[in-house]
LOGUGU-798402 format. One record per residue (C-alpha): residue number from 0; residue in three letters; z, x, y. Coordinates in steps of 0.02 Angstrom, whole numbers. Example, Ala and Ser with C-alpha at 12.3 -4.5 7.8 and 13.67 -1.06 7.14 Angstrom:
BEGIN
<pt><num>0</num><residu>ALA</residu><pz>390</pz><px>615</px><py>-225</py></pt>
<pt><num>1</num><residu>SER</residu><pz>357</pz><px>684</px><py>-53</py></pt>
This chain:
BEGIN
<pt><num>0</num><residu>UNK</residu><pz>399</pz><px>370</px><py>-1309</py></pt>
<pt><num>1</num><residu>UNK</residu><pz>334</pz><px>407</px><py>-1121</py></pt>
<pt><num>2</num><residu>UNK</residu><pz>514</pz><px>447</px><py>-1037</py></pt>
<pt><num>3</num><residu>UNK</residu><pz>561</pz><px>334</px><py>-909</py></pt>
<pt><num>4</num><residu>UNK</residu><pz>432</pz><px>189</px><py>-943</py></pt>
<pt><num>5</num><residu>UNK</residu><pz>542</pz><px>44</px><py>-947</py></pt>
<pt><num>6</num><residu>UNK</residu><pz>641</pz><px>138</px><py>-783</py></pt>
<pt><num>7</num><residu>UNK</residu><pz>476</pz><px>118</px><py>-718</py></pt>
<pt><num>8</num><residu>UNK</residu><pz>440</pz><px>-72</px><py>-747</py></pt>
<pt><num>9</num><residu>UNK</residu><pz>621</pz><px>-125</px><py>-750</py></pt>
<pt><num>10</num><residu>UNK</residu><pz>657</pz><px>-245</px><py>-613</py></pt>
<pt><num>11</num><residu>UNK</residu><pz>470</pz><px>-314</px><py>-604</py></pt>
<pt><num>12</num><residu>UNK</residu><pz>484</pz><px>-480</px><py>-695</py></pt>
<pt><num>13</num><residu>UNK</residu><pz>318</pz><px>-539</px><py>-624</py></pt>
<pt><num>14</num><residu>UNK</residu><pz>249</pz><px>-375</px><py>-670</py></pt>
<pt><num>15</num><residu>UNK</residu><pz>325</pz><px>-380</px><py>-847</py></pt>
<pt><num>16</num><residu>UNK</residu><pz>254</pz><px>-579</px><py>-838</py></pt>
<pt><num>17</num><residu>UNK</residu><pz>73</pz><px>-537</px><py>-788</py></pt>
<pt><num>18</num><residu>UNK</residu><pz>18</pz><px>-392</px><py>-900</py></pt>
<pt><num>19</num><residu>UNK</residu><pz>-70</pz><px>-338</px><py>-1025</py></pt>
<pt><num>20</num><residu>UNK</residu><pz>-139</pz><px>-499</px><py>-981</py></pt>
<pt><num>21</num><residu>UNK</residu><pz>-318</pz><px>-578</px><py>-1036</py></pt>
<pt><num>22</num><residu>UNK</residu><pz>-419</pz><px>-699</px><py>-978</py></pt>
<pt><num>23</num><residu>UNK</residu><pz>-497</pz><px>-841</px><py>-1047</py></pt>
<pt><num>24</num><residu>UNK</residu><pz>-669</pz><px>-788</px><py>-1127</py></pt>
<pt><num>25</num><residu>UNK</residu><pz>-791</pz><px>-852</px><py>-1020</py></pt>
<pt><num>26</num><residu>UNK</residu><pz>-1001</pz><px>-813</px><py>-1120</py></pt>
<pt><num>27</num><residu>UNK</residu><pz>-1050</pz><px>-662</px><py>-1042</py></pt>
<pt><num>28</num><residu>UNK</residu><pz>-906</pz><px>-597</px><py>-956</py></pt>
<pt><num>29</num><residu>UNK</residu><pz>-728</pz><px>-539</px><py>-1035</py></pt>
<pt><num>30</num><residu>UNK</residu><pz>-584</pz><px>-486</px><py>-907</py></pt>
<pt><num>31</num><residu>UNK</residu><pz>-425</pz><px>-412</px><py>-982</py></pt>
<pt><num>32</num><residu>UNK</residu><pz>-304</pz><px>-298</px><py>-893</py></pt>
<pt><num>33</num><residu>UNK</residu><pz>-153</pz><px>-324</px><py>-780</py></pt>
<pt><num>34</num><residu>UNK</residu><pz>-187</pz><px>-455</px><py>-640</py></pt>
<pt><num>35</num><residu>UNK</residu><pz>-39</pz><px>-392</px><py>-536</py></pt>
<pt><num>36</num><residu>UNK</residu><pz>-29</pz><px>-320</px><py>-355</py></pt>
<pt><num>37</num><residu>UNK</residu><pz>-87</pz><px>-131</px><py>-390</py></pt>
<pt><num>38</num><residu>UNK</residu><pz>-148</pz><px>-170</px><py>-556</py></pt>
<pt><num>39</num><residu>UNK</residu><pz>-340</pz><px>-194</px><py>-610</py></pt>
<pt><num>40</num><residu>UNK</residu><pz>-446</pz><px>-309</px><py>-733</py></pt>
<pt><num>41</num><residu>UNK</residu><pz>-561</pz><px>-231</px><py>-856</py></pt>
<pt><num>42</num><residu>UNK</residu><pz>-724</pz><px>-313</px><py>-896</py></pt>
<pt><num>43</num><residu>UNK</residu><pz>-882</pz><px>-327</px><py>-1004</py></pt>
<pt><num>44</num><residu>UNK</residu><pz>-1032</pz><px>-419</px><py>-979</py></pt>
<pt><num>45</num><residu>UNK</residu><pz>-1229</pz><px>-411</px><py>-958</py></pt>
<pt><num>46</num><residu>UNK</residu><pz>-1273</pz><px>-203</px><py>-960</py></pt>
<pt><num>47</num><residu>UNK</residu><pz>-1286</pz><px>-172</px><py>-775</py></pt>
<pt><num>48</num><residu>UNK</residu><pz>-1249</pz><px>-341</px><py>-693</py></pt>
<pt><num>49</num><residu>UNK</residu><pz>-1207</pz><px>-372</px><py>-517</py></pt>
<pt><num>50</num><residu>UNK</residu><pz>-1003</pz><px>-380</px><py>-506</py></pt>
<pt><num>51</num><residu>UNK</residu><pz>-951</pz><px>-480</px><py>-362</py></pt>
<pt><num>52</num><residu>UNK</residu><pz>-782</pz><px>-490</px><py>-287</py></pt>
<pt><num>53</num><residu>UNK</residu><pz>-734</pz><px>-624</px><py>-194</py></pt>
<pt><num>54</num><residu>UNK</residu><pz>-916</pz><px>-659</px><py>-143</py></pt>
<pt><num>55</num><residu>UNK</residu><pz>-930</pz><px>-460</px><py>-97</py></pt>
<pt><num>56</num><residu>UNK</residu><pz>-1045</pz><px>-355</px><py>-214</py></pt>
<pt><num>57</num><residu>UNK</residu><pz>-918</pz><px>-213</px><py>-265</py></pt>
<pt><num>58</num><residu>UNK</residu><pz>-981</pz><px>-129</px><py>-415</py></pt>
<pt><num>59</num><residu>UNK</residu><pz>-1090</pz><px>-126</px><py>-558</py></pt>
<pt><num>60</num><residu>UNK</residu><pz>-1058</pz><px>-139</px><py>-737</py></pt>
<pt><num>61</num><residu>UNK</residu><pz>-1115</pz><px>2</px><py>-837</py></pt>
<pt><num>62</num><residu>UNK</residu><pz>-1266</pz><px>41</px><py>-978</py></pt>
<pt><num>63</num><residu>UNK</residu><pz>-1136</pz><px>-22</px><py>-1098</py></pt>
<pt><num>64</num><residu>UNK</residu><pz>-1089</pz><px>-184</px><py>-1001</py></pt>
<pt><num>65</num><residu>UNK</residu><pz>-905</pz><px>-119</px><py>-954</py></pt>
<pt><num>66</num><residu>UNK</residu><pz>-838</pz><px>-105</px><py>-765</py></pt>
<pt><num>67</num><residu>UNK</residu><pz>-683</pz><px>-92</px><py>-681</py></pt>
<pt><num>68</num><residu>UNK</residu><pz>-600</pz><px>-205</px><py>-521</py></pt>
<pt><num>69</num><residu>UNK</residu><pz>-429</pz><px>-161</px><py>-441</py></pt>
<pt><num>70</num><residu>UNK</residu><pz>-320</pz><px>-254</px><py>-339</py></pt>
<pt><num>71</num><residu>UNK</residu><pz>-238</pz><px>-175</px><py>-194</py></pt>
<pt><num>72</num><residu>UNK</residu><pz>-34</pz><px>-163</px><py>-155</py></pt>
<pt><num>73</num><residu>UNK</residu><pz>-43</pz><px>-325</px><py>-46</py></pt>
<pt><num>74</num><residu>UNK</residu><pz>-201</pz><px>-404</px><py>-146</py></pt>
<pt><num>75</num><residu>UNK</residu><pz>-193</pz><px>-590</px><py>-142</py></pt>
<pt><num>76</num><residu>UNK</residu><pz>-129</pz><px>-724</px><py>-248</py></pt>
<pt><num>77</num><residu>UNK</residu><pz>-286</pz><px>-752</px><py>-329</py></pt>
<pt><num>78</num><residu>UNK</residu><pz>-465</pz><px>-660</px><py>-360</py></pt>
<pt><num>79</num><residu>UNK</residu><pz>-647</pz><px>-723</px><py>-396</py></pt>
<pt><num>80</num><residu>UNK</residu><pz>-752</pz><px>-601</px><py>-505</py></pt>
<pt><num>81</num><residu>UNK</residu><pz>-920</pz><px>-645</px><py>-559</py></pt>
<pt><num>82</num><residu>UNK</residu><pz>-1057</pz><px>-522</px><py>-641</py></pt>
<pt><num>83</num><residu>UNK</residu><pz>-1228</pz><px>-586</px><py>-578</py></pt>
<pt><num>84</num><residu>UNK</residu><pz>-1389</pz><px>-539</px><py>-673</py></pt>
<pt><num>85</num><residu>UNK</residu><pz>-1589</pz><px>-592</px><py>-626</py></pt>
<pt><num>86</num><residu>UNK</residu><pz>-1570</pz><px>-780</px><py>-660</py></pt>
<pt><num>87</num><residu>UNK</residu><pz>-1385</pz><px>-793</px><py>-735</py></pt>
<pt><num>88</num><residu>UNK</residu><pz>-1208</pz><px>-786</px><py>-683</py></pt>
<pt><num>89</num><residu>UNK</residu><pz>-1044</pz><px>-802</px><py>-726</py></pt>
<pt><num>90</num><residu>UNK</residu><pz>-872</pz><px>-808</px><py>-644</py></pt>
<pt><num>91</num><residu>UNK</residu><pz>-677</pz><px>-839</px><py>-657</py></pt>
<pt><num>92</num><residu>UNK</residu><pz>-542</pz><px>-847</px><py>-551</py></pt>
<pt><num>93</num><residu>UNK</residu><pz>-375</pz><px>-726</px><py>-582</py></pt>
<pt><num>94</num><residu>UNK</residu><pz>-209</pz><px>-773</px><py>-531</py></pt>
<pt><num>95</num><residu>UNK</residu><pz>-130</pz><px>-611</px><py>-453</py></pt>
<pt><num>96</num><residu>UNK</residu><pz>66</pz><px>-589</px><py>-470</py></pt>
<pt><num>97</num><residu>UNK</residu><pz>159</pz><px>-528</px><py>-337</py></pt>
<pt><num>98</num><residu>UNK</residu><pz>235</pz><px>-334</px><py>-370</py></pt>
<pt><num>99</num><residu>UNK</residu><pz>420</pz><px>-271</px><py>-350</py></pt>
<pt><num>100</num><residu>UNK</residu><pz>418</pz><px>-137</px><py>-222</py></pt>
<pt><num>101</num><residu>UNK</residu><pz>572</pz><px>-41</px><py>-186</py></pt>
<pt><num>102</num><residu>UNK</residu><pz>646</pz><px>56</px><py>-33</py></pt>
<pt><num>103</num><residu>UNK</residu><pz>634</pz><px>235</px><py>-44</py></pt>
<pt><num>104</num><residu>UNK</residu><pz>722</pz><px>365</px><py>104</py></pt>
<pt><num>105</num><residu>UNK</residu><pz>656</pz><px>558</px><py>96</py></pt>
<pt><num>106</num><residu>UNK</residu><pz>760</pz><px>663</px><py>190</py></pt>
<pt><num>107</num><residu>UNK</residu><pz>738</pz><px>841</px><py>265</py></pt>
<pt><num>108</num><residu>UNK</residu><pz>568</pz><px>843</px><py>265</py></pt>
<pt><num>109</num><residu>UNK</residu><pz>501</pz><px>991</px><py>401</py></pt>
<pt><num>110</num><residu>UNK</residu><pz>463</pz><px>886</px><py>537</py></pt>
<pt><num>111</num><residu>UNK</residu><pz>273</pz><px>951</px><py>543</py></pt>
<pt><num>112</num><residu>UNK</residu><pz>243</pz><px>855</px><py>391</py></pt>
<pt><num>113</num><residu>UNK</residu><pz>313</pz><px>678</px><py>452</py></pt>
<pt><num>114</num><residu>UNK</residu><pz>222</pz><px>670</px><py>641</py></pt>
<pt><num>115</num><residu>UNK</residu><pz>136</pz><px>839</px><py>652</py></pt>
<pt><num>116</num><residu>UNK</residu><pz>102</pz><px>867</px><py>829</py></pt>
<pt><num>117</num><residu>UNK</residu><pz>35</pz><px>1040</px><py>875</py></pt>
<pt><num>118</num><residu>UNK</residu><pz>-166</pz><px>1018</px><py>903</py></pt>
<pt><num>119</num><residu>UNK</residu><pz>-209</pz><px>1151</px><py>802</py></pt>
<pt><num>120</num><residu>UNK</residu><pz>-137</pz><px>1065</px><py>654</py></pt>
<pt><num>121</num><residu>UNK</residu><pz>-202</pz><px>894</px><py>719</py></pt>
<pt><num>122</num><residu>UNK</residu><pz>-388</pz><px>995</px><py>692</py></pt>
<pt><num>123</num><residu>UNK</residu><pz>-337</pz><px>1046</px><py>537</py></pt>
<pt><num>124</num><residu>UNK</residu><pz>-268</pz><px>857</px><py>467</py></pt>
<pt><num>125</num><residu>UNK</residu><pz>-439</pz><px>793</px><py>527</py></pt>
<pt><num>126</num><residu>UNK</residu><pz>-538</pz><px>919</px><py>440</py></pt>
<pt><num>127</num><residu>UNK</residu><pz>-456</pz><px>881</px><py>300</py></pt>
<pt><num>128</num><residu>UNK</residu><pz>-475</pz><px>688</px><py>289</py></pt>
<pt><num>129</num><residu>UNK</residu><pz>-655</pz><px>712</px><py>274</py></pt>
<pt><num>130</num><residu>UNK</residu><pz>-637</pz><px>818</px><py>135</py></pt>
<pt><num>131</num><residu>UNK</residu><pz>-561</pz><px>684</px><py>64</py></pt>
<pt><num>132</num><residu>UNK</residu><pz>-643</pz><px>557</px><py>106</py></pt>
<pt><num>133</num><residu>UNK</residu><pz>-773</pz><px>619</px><py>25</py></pt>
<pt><num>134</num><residu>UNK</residu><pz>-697</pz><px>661</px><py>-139</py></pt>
<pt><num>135</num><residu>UNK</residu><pz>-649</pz><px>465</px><py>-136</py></pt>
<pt><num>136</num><residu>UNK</residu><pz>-840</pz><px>424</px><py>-98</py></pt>
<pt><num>137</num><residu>UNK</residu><pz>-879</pz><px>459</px><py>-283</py></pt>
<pt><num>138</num><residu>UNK</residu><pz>-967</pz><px>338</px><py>-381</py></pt>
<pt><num>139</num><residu>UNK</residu><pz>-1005</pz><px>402</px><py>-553</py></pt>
<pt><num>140</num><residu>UNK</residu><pz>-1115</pz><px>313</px><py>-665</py></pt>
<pt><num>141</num><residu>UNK</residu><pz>-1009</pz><px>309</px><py>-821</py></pt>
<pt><num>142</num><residu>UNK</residu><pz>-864</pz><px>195</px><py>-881</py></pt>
<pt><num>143</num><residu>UNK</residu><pz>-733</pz><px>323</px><py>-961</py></pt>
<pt><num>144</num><residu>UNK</residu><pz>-594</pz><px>202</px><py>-889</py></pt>
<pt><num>145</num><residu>UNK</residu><pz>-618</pz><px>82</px><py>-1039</py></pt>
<pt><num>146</num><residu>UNK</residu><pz>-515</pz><px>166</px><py>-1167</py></pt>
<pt><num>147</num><residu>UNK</residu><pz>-368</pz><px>192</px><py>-1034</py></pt>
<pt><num>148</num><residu>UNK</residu><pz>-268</pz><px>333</px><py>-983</py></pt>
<pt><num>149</num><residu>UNK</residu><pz>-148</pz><px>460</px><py>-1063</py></pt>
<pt><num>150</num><residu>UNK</residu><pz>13</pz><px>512</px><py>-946</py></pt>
<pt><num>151</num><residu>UNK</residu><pz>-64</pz><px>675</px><py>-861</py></pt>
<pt><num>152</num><residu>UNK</residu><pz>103</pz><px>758</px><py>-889</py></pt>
<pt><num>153</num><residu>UNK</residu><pz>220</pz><px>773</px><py>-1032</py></pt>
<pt><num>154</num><residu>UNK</residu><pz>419</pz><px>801</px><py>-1019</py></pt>
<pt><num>155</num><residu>UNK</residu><pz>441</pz><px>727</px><py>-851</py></pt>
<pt><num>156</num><residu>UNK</residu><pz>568</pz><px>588</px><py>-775</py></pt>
<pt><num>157</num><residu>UNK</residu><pz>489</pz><px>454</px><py>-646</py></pt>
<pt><num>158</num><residu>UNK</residu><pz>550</pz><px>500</px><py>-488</py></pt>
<pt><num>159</num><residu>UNK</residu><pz>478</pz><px>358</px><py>-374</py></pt>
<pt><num>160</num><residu>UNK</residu><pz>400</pz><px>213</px><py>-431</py></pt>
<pt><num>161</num><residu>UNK</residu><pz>236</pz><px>150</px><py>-359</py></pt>
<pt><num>162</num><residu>UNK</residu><pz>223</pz><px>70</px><py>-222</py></pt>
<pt><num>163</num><residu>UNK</residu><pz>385</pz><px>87</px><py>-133</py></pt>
<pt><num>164</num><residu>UNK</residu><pz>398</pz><px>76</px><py>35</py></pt>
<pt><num>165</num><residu>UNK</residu><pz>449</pz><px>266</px><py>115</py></pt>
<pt><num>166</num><residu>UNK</residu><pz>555</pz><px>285</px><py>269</py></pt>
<pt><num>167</num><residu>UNK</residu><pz>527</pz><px>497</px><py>281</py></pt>
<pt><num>168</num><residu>UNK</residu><pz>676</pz><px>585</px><py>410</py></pt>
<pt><num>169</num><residu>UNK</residu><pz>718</pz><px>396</px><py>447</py></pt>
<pt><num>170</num><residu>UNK</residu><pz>544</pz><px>340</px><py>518</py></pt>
<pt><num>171</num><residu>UNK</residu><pz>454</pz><px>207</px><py>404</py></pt>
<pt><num>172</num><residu>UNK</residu><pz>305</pz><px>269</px><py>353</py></pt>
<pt><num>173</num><residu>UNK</residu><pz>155</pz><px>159</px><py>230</py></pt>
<pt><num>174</num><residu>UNK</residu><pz>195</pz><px>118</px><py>62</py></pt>
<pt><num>175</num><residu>UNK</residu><pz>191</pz><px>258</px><py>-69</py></pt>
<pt><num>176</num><residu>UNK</residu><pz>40</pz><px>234</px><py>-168</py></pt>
<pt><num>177</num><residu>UNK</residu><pz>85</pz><px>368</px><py>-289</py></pt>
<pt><num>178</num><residu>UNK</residu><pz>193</pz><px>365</px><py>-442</py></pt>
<pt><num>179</num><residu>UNK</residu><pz>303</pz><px>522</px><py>-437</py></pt>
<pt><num>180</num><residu>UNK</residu><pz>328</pz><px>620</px><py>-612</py></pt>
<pt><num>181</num><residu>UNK</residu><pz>481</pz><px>752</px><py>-577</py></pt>
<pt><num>182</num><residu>UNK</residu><pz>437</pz><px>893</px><py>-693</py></pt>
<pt><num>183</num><residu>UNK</residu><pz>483</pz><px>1090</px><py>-695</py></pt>
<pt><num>184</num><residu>UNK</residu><pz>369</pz><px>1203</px><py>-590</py></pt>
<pt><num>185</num><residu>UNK</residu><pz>213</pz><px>1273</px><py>-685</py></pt>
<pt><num>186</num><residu>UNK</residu><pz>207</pz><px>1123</px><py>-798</py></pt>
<pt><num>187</num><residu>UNK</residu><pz>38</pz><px>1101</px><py>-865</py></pt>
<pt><num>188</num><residu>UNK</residu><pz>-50</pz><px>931</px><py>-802</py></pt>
<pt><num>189</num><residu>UNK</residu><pz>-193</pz><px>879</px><py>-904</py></pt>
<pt><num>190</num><residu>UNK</residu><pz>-339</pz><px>748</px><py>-870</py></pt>
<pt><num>191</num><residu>UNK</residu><pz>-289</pz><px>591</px><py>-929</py></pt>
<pt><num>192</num><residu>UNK</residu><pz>-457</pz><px>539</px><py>-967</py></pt>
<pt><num>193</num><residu>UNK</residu><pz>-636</pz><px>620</px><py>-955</py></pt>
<pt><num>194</num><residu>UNK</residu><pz>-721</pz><px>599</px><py>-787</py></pt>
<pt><num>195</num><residu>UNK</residu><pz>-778</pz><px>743</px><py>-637</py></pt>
<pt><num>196</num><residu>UNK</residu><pz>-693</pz><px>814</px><py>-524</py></pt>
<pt><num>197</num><residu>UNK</residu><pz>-747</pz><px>776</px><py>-343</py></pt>
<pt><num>198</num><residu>UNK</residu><pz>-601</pz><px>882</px><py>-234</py></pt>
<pt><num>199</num><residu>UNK</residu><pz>-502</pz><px>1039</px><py>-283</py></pt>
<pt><num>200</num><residu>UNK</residu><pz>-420</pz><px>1079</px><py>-134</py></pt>
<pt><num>201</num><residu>UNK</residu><pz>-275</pz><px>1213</px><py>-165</py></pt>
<pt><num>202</num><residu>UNK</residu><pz>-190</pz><px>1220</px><py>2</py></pt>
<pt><num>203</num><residu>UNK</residu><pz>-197</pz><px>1048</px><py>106</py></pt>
<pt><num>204</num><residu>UNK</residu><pz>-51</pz><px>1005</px><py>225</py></pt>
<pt><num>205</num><residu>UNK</residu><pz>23</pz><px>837</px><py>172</py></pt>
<pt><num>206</num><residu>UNK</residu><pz>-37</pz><px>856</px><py>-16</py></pt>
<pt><num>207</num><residu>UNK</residu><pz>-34</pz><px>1043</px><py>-55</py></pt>
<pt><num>208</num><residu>UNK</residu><pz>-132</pz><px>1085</px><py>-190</py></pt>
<pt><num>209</num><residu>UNK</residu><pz>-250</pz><px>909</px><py>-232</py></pt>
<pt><num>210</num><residu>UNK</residu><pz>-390</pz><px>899</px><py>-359</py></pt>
<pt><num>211</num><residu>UNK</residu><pz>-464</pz><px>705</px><py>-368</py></pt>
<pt><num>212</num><residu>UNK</residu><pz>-574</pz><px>647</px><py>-533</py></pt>
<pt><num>213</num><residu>UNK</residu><pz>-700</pz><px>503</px><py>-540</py></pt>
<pt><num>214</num><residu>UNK</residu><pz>-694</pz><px>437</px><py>-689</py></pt>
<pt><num>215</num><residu>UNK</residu><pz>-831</pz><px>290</px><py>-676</py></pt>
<pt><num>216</num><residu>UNK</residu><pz>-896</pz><px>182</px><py>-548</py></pt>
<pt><num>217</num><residu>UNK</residu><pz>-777</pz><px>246</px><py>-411</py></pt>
<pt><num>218</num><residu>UNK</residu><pz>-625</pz><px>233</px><py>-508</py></pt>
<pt><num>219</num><residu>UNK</residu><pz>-543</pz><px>398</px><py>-450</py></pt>
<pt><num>220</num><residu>UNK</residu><pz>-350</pz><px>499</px><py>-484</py></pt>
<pt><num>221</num><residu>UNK</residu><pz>-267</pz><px>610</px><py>-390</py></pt>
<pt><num>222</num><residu>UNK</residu><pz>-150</pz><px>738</px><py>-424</py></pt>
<pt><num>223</num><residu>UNK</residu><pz>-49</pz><px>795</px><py>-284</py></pt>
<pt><num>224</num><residu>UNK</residu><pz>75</pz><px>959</px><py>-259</py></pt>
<pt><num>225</num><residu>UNK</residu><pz>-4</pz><px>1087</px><py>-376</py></pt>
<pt><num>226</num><residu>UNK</residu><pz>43</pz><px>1255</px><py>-368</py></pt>
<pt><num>227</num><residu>UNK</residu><pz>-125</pz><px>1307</px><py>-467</py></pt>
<pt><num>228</num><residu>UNK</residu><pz>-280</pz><px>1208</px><py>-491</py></pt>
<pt><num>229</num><residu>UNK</residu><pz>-399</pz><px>1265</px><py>-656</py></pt>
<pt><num>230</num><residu>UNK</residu><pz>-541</pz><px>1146</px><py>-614</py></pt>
<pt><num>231</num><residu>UNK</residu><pz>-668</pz><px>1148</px><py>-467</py></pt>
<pt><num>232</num><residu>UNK</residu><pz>-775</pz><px>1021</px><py>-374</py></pt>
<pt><num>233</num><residu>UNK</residu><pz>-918</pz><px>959</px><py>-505</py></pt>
<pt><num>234</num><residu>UNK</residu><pz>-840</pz><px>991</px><py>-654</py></pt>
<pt><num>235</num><residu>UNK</residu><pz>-865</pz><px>873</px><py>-781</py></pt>
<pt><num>236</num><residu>UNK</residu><pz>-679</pz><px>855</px><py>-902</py></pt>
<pt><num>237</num><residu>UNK</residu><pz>-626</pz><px>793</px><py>-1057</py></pt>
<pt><num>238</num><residu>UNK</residu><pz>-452</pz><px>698</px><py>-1082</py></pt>
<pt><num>239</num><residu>UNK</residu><pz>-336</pz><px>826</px><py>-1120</py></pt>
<pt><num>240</num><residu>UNK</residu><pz>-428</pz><px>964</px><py>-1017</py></pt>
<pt><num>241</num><residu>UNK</residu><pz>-282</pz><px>1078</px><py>-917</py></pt>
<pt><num>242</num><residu>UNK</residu><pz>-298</pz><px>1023</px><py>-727</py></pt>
<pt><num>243</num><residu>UNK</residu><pz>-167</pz><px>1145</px><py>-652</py></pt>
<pt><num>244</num><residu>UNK</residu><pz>-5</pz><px>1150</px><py>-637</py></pt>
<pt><num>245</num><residu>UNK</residu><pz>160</pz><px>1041</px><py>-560</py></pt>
<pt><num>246</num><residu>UNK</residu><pz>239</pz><px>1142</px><py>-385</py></pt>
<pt><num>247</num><residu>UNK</residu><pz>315</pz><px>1095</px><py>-249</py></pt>
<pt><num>248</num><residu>UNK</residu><pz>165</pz><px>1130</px><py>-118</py></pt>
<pt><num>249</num><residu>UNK</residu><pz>111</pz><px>1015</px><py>43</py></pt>
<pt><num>250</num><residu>UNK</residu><pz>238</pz><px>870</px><py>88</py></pt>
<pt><num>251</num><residu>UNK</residu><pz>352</pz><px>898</px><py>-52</py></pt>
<pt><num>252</num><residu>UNK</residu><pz>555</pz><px>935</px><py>-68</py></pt>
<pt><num>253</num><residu>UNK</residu><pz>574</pz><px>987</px><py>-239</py></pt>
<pt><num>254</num><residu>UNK</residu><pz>431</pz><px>1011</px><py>-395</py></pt>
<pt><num>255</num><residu>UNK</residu><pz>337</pz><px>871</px><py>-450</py></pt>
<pt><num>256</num><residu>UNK</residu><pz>165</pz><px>780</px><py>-489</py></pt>
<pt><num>257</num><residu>UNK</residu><pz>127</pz><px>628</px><py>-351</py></pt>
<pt><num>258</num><residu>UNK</residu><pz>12</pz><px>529</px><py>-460</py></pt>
<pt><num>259</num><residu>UNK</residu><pz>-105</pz><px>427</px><py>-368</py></pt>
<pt><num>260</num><residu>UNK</residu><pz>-279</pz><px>322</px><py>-411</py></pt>
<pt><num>261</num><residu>UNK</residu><pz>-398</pz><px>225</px><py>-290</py></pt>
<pt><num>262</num><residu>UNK</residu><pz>-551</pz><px>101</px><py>-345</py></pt>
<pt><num>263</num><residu>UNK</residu><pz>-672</pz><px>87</px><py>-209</py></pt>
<pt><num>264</num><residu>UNK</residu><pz>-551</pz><px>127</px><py>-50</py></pt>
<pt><num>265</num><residu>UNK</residu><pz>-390</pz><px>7</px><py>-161</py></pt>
<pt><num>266</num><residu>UNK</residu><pz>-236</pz><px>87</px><py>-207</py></pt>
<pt><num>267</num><residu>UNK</residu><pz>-178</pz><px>48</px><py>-394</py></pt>
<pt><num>268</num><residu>UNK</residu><pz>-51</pz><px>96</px><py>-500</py></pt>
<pt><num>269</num><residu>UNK</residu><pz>-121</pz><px>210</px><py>-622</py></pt>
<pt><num>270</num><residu>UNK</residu><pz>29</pz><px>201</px><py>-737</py></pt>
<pt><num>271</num><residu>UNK</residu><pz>-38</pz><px>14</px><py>-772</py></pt>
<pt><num>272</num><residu>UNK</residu><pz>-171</pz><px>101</px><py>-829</py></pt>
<pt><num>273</num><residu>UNK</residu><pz>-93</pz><px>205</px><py>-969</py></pt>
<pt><num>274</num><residu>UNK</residu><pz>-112</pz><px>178</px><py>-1151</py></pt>
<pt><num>275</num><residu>UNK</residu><pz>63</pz><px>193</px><py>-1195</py></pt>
């Protein structure tokens, strides 16, 4: 039993409502998944079809037919997903329930870390984003998503749900889109499912140590706060395979893993995403 797992769902009853969920089997395309804000829809169809998304070409599936769509935080109250190939085509429409999203306060932060101000830094932040930005710009060609995800941590508590809205040293900030796993410093985190590693940062400002995986067709985790990182930039990894290790490093007041996952510039929940 994953501690914490109904903590982390409890108070979502159109989250509880809308997943697993499945939808109707349309020939030549299957979508099951959890059609929730922050949640995704996993689908088979032709081997490398066209996947639309609301009329927008987002993704392909892969060799084996499988792809991946998410639905952002504040995605709407429906979808349209259809998988085009030469002279056929195929669509449905997903109804989208609305998440739960708490209130979170974080308090006695180092002000540097809420609105950083000194240039120097300001250099440093931007530096960084592209780094980033280009870890996120992955697109693998492989579909390791379609078995789902272990937890990348074992022993830990949820600490902040996903999602929440963050007001840091009393100024709102976004939304979290992380799911925080409190855990003791030096606890091992391991690859929740096979994919490469496109960023292993060990030292950025707001996320410390940060190492980001693409595990298929953009679909990309990232594991913030690390006190040591084991993997580097092009490394291919297996489920299972040792990461680093939980600390306490970047925008952080106490040792933990921030949890995060992104398909195609959309912020999901990747706890939605686990197998148990």
């Amino acid at each position: 039993m994953i501690p914490d797992r109904r903590a982390l769902l409890a108070g979502a009853a159109a989250l509880a409502a809308a997943g697993p969920a499945r939808a109707q089997a349309s020939r030549g395309l299957e979508l099951s998944g959890r059609f929730v804000q922050g949640g995704h829809a996993l689908g088979r169809t032709w081997p490398r079809a066209l996947i639309f998304v609301d009329g927008e070409a987002l993704t392909a599936a892969s060799s084996s037919g499988h792809f991946i769509v998410g639905f952002d935080r504040d995605a709407a109250s429906s979808v349209e997903i259809e998988a085009r190939l030469d002279d056929r085509s195929v669509h449905r429409t997903l109804d989208i329930a609305p998440g739960d999203f708490q209130i979170t306060r974080v308090d006695g932060l180092p002000p540097s870390t809420v609105e950083p101000t000194d240039p120097a830094l300001l250099q440093r932040i931007a530096r960084e984003v592209e780094l980033k930005t280009e870890g996120f710009a992955s697109r693998l060609d492989a579909d390791h998503f379609r078995d789902g995800f272990d937890w990348p941590l074992t022993g830990f508590r949820v600490s902040s749900r996903w999602g929440a809205q963050r007001v840091l040293n009393g100024t709102p900030a976004r939304p979290h889109y992380g799911i925080d796993l409190a855990a003791p410093a030096g606890t091992v985190i391991r690859a929740p499912a096979a994919g490469r590693v496109t960023l292993a940062e060990p030292d950025l400002h707001f996320e410390g140590g940060l190492t980001l995986i693409d595990h298929g067709q953009g679909l990309i985790t990232a594991y913030l706060h690390q006190s040591r990182i084991d993997v580097r930039a092009g490394q291919d990894v297996r489920r299972g395979d040792s990461l680093g290790k939980v600390g306490m490093s970047g925008r952080a007041t106490g040792p933990h893993l921030c949890w995060r996952m992104k398909w195609r510039n959309r912020n999901l929940d990747p706890s939605l995403l686990t197998r148990t």
